[in-house]
C-alpha positions as CSV (number, residue, x, y, z in Angstrom):
1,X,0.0,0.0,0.0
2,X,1.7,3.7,-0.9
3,X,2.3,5.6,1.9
4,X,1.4,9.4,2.2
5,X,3.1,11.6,4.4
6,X,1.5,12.3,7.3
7,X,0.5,15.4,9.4
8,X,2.5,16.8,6.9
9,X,2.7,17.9,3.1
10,X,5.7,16.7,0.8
11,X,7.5,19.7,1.4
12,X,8.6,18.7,4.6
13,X,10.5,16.3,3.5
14,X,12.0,18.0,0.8
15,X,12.8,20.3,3.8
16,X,14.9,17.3,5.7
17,X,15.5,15.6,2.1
18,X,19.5,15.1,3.8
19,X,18.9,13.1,6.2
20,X,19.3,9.5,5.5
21,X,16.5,6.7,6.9
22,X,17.1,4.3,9.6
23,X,15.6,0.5,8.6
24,X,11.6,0.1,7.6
25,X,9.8,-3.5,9.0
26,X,6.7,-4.6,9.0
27,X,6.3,-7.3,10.7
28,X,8.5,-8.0,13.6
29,X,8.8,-10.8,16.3
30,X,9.5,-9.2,20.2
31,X,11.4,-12.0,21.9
32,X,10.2,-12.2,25.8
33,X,12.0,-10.3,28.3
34,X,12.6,-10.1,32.1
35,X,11.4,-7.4,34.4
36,X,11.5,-3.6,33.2
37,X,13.9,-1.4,34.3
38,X,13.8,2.3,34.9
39,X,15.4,4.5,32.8
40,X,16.0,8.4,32.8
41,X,15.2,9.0,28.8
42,X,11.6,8.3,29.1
43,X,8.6,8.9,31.7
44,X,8.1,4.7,31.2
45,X,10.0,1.5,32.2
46,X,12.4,0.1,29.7
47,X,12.9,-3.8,29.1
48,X,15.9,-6.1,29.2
49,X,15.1,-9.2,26.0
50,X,16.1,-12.6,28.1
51,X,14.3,-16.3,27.8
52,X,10.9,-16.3,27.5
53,X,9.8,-17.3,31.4
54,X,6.8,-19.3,29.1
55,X,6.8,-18.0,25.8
56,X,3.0,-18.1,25.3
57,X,2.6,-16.6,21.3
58,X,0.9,-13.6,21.2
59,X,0.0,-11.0,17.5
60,X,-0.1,-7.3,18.2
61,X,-1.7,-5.8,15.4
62,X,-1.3,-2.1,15.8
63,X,-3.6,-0.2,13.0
64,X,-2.3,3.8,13.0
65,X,-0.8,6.7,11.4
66,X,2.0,8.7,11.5
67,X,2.3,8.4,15.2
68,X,2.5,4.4,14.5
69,X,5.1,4.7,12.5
70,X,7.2,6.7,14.1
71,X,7.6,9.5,11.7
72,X,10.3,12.0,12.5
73,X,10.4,10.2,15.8
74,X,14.2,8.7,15.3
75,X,17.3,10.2,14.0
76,X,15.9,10.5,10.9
77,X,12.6,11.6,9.2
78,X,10.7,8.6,7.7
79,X,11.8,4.6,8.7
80,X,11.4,4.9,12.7
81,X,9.4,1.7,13.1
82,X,12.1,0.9,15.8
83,X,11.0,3.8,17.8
84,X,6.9,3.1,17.3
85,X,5.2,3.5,20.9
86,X,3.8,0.4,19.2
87,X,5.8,-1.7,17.5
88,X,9.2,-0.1,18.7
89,X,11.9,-2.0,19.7
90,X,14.0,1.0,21.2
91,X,14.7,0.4,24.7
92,X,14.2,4.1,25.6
93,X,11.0,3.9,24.4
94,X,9.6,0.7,25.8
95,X,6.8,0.3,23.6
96,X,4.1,-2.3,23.7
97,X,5.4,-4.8,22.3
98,X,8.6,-4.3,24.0
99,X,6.0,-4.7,27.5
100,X,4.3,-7.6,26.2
101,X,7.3,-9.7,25.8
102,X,8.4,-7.9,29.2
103,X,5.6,-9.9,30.2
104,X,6.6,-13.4,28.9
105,X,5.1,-13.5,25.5
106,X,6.8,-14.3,22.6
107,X,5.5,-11.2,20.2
108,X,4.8,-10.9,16.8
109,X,3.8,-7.6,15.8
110,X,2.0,-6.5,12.6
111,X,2.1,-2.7,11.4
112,X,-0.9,-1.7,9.7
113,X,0.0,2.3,9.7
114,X,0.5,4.7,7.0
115,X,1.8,8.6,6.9
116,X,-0.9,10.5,6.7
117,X,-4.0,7.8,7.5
118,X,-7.3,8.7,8.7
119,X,-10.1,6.7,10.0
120,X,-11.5,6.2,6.9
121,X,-8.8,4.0,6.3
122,X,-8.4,1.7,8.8
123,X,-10.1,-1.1,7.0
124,X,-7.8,-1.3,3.8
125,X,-4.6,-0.6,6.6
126,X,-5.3,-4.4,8.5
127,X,-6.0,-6.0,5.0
128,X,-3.0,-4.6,3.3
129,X,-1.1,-5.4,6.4
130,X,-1.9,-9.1,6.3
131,X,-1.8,-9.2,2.6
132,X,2.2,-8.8,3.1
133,X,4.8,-11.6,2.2
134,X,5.4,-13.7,5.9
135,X,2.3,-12.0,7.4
136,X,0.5,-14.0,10.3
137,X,-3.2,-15.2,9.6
138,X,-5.4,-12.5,10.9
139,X,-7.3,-15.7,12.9
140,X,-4.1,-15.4,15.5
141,X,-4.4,-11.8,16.4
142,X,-4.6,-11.5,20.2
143,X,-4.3,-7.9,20.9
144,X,-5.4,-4.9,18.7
145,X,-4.5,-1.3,19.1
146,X,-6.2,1.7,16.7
147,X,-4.3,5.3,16.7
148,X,-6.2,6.9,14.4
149,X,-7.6,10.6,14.2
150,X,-4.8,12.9,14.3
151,X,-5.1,13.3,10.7
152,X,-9.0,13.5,10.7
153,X,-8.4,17.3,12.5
154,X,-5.1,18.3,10.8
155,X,-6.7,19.7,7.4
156,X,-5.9,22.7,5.3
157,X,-9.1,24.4,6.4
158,X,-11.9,23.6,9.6
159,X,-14.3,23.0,7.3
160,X,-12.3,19.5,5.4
161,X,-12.3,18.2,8.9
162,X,-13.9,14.9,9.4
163,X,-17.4,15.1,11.0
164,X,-18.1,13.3,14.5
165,X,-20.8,11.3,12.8
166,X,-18.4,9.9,9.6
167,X,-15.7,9.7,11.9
168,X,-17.7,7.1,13.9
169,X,-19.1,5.4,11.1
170,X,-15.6,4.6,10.2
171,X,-14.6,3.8,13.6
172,X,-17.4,1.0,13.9
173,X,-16.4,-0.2,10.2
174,X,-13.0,-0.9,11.6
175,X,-14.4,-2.6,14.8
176,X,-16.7,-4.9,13.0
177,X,-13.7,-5.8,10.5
178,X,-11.5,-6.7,13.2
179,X,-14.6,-9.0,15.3
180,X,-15.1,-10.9,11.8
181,X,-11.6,-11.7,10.5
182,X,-10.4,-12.0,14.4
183,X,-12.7,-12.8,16.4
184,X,-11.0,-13.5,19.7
185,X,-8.6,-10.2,19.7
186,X,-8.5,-7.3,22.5
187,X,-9.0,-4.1,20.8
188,X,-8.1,-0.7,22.3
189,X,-9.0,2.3,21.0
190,X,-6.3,5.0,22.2
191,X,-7.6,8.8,22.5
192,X,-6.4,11.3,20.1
193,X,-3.3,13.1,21.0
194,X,-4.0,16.6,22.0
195,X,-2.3,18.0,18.7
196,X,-3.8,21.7,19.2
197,X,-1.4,22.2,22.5
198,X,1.3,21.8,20.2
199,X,1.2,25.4,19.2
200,X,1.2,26.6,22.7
201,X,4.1,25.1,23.6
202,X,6.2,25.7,20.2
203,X,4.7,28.4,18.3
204,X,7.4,31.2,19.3
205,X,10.6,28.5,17.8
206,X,11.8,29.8,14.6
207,X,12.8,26.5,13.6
208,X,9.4,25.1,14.0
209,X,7.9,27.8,12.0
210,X,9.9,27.2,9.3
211,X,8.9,23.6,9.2
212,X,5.4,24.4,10.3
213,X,5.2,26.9,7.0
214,X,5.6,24.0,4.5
215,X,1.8,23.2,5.5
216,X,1.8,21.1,8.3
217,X,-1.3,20.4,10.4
218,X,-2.8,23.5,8.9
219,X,-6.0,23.8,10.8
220,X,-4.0,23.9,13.8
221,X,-0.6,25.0,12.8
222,X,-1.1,27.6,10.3
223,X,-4.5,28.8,11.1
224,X,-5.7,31.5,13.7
225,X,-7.1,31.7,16.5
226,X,-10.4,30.8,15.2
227,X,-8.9,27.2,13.4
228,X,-7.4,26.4,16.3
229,X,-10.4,26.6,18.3
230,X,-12.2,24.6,16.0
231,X,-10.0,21.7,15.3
232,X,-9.9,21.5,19.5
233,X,-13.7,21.6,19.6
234,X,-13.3,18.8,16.7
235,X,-10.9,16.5,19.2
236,X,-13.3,16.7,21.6
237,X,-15.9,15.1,19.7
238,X,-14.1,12.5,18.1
239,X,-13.1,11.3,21.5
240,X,-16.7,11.2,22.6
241,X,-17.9,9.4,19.5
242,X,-14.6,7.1,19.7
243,X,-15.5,6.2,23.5
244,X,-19.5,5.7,22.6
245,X,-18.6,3.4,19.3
246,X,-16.5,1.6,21.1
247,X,-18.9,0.8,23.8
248,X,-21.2,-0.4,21.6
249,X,-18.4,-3.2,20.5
250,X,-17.8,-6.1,22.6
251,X,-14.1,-6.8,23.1
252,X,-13.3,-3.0,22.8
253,X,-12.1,-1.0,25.4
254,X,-10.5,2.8,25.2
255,X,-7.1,4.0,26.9
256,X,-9.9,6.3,29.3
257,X,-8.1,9.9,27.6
258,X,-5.0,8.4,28.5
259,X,-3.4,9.4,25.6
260,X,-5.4,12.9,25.0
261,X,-4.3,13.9,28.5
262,X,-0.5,13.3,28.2
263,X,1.4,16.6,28.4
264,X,2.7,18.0,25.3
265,X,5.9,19.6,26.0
266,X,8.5,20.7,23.5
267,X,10.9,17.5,24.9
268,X,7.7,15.7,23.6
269,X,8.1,17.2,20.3
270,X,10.6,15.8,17.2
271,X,13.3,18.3,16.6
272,X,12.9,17.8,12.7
273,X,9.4,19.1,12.4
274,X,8.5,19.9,16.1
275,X,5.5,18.2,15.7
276,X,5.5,14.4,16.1
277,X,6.6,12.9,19.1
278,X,10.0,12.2,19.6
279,X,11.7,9.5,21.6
280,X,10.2,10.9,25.0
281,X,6.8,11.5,23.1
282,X,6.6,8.0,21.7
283,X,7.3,6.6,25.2
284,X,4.7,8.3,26.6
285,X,2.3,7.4,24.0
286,X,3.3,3.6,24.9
287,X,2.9,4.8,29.1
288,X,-0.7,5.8,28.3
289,X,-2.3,3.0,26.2
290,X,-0.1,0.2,28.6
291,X,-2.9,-0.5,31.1
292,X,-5.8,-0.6,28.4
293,X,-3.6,-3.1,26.7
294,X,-2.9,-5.1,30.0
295,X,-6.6,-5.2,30.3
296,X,-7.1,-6.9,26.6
297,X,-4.7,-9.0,27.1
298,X,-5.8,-13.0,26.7
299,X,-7.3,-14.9,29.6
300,X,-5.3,-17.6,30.9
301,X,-1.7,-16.5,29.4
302,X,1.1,-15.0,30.5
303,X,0.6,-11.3,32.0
């Protein structure tokens, strides 16, 4: 499936065209590990990879966006997958899978994100995902998790923003794809980072207006006041259609705003665009949804 840039037009990478990638996966296997330990680089716990204490399988499936992927996350721009809150496998950022083989599973992971995806989408991400070469069957998914929304605010005007009712339409496609291709899967459905407080805590950088000026996130980025307002007004109501489709799915749970109410600060913030997380950011991301994904996990297993 192409990949679009997300929460940002082409330009920006034409802007940071120098850098060089780090390595692209898709679908990766998370050997078990022992106990985390702390670490200084990120609010979370990090894990040490050692023999699985029962090595009980387990398929994360993480369907997402930009924020998935890790976008401008690592030291590069695009091919961060190692540094996914996700699918990572970073130590410093100790993502979910990282915690579920922390846990004594032995992890496969399966990215179905793409720069630049909205909920619309989410379908043709998990079928494109499991049509890849040395994909597992969708049958053996245990746990899900959906990041999806960022890009359903960040338009070039208020008015291209997705509506609350389509929004959860698309949502409760999603849900009902997952139930019928993997029935016995955990789903959570993380809240929508809180993209608008990005411009209160990095609107007077320079560097980040530079980067912001290619077109990024306009509605909340390059907007006024006005845009701003709206696309917060927007978040709000895609989290409260997210939580009430949701409920109306068995096997679904939400992250409770986890992930809406994690601080943005600019430590949070990428240095290439100042707008995706970075290391600290994705960590946090993986702090939040942690206990709605302890709570999905299988009955019975490992955990």
């Amino acid at each position: 499936m192409p990949s679009r840039t997300a929460l940002a037009l082409p330009a920006v990478l034409v802007l940071l065209a120098a850098l060089a990638a780090c390595s692209p996966g898709s679908d990766t296997e998370t050997p078990p590990a022992s106990s985390p330990a702390a670490t200084d680089a990120a609010p979370s716990t990090t894990s040490t990879p050692a023999p699985a204490p029962t090595g009980e399988p387990l398929v994360l499936l993480a369907v997402g966006d930009s924020l998935t992927t890790g976008f401008a996350s690592c030291a590069t721009v695009v091919g961060c997958q190692a540094v996914s809150w996700a699918v990572g496998t970073d130590p410093e950022v100790d993502s979910i899978g990282t915690r579920l083989g922390g846990a004594g599973y032995a992890v496969t992971t399966v990215e179905a994100a793409v720069e630049g995806a909205r909920m619309a989408e989410g379908v043709e991400l998990v079928d494109a995902a499991f049509a890849e070469p040395g994909a597992p069957g969708a049958a053996d998914v245990d746990v899900v998790t959906v990041l999806l929304g960022a890009n359903d605010v960040c338009e070039d005007s208020p008015a291209s923003m997705t509506t609350a009712a389509d929004y959860g339409v698309a949502l409760g496609a999603l849900l009902d794809h997952v139930a019928s291709i993997a029935p016995d899967a955990g789903v959570v459905v993380a809240s929508i980072p809180h993209v608008t407080s990005v411009w209160d805590v990095a609107s007077g950088d320079p560097e980040a207006a530079q980067v912001w000026g290619t077109g990024l996130c306009s509605t909340v980025l390059g907007g006024d006041a006005a845009a701003r307002a709206a696309a917060d007004e927007r978040l709000t109501e895609l989290q409260a259609v997210a939580v009430a489709t949701c409920a109306e799915h068995p096997g679904c749970r939400t992250d409770d705003g986890a992930v809406a109410a994690v601080p943005v600060t600019t430590a949070w913030l990428s240095t290439f665009d100042h707008f995706h997380p970075s290391v600290l950011g994705q960590a946090a991301l993986a702090e939040a949804v942690w206990p709605a994904v302890e709570s999905a996990l299988p009955a019975g297993t490992a955990g």
